[in-house]
DSSP file (Angstrom, degrees, kcal/mol; ACC not computed):
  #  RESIDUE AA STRUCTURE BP1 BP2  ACC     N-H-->O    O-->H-N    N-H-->O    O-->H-N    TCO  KAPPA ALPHA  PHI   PSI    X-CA   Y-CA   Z-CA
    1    1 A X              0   0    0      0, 0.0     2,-0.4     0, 0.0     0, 0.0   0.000 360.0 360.0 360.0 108.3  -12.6    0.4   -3.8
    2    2 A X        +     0   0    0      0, 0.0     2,-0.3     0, 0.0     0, 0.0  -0.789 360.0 174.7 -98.8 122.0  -13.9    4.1   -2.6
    3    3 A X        -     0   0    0     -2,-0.4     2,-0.0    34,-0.0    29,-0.0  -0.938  31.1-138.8-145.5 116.8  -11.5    5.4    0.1
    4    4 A X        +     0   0    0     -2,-0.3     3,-0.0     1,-0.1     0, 0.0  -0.441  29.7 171.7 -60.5 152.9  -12.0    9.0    1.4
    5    5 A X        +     0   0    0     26,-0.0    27,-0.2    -2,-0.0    -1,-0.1   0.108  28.3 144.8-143.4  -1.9   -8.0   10.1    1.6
    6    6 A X        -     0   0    0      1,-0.1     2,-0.3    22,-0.0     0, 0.0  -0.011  33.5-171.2  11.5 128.5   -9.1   13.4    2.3
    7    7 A X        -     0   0    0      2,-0.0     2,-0.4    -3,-0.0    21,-0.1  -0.859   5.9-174.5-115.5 107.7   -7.0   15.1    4.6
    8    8 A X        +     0   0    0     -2,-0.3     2,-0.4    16,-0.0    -2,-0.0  -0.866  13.8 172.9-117.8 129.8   -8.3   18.4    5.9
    9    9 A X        -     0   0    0     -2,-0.4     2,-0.1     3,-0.0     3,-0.0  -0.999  22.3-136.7-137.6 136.2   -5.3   20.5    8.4
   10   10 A X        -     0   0    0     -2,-0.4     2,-0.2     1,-0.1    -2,-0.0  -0.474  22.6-112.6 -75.0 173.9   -5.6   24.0    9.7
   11   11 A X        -     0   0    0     -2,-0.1     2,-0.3     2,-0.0     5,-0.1  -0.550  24.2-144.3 -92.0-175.4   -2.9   26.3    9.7
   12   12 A X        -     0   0    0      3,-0.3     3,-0.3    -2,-0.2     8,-0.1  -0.797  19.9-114.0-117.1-179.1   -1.5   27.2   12.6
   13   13 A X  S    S+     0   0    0     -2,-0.3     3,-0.1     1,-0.2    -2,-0.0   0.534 112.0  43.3 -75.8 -29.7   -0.1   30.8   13.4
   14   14 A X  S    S+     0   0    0      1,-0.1     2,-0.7     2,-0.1    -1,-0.2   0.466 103.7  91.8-121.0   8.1    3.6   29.9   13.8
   15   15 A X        -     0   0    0     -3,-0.3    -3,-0.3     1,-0.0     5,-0.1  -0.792  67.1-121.5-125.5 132.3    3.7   27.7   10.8
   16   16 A X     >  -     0   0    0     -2,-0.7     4,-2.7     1,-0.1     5,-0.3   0.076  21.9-126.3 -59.0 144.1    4.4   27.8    7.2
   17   17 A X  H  > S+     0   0    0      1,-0.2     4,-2.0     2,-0.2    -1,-0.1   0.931 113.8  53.8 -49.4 -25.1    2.4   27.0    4.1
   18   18 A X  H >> S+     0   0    0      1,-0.2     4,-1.3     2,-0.2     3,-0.8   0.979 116.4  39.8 -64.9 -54.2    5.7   24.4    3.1
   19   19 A X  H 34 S+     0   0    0      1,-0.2     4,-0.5     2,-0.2    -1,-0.2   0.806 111.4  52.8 -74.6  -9.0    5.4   22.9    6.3
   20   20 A X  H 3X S+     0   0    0     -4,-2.7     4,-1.0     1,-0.3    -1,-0.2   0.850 112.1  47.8 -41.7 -56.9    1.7   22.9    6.2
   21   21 A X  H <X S+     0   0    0     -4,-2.0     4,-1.5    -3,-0.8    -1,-0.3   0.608 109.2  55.4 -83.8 -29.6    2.0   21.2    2.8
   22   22 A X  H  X S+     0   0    0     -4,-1.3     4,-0.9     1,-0.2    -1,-0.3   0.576 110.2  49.2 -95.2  -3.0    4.9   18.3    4.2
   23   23 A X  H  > S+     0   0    0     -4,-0.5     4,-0.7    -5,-0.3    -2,-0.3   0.849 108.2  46.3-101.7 -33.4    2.7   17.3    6.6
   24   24 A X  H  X S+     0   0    0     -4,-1.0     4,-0.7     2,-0.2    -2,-0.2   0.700 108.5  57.1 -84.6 -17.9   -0.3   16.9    4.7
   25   25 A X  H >X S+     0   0    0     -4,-1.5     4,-3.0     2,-0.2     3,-1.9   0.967 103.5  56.6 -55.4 -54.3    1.6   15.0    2.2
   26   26 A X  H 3X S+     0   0    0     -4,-0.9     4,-3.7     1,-0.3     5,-0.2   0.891 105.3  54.6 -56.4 -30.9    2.7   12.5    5.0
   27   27 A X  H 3< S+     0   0    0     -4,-0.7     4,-0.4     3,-0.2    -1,-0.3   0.562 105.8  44.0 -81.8  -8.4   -0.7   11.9    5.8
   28   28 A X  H <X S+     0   0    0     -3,-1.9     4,-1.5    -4,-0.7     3,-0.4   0.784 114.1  52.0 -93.0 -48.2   -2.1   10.9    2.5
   29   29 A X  H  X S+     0   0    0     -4,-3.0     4,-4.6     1,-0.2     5,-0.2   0.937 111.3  49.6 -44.9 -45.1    0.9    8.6    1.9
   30   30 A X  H  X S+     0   0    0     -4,-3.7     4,-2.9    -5,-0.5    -1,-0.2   0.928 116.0  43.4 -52.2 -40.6    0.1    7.1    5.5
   31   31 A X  H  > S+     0   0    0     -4,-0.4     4,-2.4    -3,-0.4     5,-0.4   0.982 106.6  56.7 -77.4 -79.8   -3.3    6.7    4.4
   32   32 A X  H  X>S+     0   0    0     -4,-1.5     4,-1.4     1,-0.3     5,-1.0   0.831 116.6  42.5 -14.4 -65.6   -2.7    5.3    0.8
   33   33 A X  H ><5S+     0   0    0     -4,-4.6     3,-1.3     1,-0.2    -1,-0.3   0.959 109.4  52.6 -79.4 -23.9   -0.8    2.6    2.5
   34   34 A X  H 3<5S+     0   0    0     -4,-2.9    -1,-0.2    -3,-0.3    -2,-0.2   0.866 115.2  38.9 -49.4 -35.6   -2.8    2.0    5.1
   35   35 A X  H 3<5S-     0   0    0     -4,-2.4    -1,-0.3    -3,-0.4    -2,-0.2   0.660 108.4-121.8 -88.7 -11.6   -5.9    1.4    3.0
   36   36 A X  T <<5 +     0   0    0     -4,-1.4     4,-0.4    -3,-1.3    -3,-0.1   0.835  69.0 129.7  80.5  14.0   -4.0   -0.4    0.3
   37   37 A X  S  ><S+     0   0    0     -5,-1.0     4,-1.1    -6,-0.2    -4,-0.1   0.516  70.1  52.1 -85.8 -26.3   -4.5    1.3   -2.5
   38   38 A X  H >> S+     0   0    0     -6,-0.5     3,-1.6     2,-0.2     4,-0.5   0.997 108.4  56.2 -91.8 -60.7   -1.1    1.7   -3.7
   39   39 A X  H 3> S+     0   0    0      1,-0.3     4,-1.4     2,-0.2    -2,-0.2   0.885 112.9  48.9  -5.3 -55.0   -0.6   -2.5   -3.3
   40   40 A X  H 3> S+     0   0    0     -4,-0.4     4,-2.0     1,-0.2    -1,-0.3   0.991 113.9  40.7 -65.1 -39.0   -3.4   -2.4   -5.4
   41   41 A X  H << S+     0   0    0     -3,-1.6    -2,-0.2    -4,-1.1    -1,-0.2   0.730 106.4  58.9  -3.6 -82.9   -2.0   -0.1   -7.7
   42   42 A X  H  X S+     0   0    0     -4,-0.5     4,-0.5     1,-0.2    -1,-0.2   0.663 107.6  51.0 -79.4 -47.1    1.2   -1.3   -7.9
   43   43 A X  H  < S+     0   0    0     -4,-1.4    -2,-0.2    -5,-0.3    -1,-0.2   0.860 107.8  44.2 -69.5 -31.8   -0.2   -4.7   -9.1
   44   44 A X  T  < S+     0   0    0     -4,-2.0    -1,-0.3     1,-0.2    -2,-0.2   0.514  86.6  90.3 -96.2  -2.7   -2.6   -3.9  -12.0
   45   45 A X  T  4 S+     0   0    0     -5,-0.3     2,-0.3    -3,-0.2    -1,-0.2   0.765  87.5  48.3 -73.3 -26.6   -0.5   -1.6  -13.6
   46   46 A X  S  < S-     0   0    0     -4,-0.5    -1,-0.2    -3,-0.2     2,-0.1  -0.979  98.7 -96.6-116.3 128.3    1.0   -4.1  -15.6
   47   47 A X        -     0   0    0     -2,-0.3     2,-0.9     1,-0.1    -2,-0.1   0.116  35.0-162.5 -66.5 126.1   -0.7   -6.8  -17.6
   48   48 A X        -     0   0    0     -4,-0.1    -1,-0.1    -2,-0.1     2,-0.1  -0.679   5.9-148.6 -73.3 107.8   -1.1  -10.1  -16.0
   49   49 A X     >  -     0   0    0     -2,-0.9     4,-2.2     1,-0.1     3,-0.1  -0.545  27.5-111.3 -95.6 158.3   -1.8  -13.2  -17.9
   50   50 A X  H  > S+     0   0    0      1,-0.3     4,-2.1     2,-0.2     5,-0.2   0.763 117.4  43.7 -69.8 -20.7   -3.9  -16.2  -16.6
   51   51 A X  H  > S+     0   0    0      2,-0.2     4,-2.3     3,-0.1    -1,-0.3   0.841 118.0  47.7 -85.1  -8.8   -0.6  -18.8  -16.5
   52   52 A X  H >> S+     0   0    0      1,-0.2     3,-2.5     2,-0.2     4,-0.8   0.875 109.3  50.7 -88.8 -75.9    1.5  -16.0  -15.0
   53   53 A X  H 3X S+     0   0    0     -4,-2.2     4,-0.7     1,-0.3    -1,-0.2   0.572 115.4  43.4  -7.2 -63.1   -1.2  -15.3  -12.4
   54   54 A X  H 3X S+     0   0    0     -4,-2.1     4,-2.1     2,-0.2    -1,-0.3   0.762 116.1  47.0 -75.6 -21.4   -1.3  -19.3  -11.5
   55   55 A X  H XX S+     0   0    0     -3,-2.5     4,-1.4    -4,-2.3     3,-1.0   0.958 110.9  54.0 -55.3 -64.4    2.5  -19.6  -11.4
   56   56 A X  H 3< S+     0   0    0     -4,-0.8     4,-0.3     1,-0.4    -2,-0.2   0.619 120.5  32.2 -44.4 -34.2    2.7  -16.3   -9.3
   57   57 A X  H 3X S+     0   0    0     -4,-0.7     4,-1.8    -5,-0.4    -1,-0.4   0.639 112.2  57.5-114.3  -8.1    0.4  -17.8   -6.9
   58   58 A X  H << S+     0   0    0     -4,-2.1    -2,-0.2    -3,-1.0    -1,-0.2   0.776 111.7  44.5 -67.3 -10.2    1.3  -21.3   -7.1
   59   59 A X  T  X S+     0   0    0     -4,-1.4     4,-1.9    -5,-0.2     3,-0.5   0.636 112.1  56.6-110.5 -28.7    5.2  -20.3   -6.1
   60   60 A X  H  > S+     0   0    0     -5,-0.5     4,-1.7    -4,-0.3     5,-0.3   0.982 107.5  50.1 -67.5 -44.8    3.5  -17.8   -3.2
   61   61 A X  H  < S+     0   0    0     -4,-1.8    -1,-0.2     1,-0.2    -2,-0.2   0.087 106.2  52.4 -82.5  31.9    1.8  -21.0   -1.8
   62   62 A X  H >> S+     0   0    0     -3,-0.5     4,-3.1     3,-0.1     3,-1.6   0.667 108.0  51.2-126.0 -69.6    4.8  -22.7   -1.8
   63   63 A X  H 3X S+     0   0    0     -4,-1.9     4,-0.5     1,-0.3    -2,-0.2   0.553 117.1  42.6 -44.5 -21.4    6.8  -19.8    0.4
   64   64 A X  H 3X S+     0   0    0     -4,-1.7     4,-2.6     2,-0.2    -1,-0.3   0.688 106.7  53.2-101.3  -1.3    4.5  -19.8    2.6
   65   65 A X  H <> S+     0   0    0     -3,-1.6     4,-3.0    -5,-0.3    -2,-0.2   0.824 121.4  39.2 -77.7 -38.1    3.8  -23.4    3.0
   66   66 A X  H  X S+     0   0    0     -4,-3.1     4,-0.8     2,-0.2    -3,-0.2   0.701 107.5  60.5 -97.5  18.6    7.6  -23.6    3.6
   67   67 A X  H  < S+     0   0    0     -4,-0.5     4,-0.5    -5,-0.2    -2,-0.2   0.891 113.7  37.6 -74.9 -48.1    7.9  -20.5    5.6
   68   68 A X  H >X S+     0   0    0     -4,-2.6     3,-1.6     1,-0.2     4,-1.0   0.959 112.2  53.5 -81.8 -35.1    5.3  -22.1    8.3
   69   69 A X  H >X S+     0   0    0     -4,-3.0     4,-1.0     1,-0.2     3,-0.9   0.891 108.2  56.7 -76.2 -18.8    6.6  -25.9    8.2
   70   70 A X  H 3< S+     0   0    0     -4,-0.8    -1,-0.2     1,-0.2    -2,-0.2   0.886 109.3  48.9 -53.6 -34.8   10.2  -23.8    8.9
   71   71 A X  H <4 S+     0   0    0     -3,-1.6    -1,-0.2    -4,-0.5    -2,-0.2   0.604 108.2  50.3 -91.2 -24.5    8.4  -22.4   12.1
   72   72 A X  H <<        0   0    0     -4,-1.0    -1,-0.2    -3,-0.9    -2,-0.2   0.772 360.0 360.0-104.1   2.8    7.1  -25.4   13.5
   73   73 A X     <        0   0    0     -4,-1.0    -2,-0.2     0, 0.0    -1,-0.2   0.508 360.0 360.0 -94.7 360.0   10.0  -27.8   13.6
């Protein structure tokens, strides 16, 4: 998954390289989460085995199965 995150800022005249630099940070964090890359990230980083995998998603599709029957009664 190729995601430009790129951020390109001019300066302006009445502003400093720090703030220059906090602003462009906020905008690659925004973008990392936006695209989902740190979710992804965050998930492989540690190894997963195939029964933990199927618990992990048997136990999601259980919270959300009762999360919507909660919502329609």
């Amino acid at each position: 998954m190729a995601v430009n995150c790129r951020s390109i800022l001019k300066s302006e005249p009445g502003r400093s390289s720090e703030e220059d630099f906090k602003i462009m940070l906020g905008k690659f964090r925004k973008k990392l989460t936006d695209s989902g890359i740190l979710t992804v990230w965050k998930k492989h980083q540690y190894y997963e085995s195939k029964g933990e995998r199927k618990r992990r998603k048997k136990k999601e599709s259980h919270l959300k199965h009762m999360k919507e029957s909660s919502r329609i009664t």
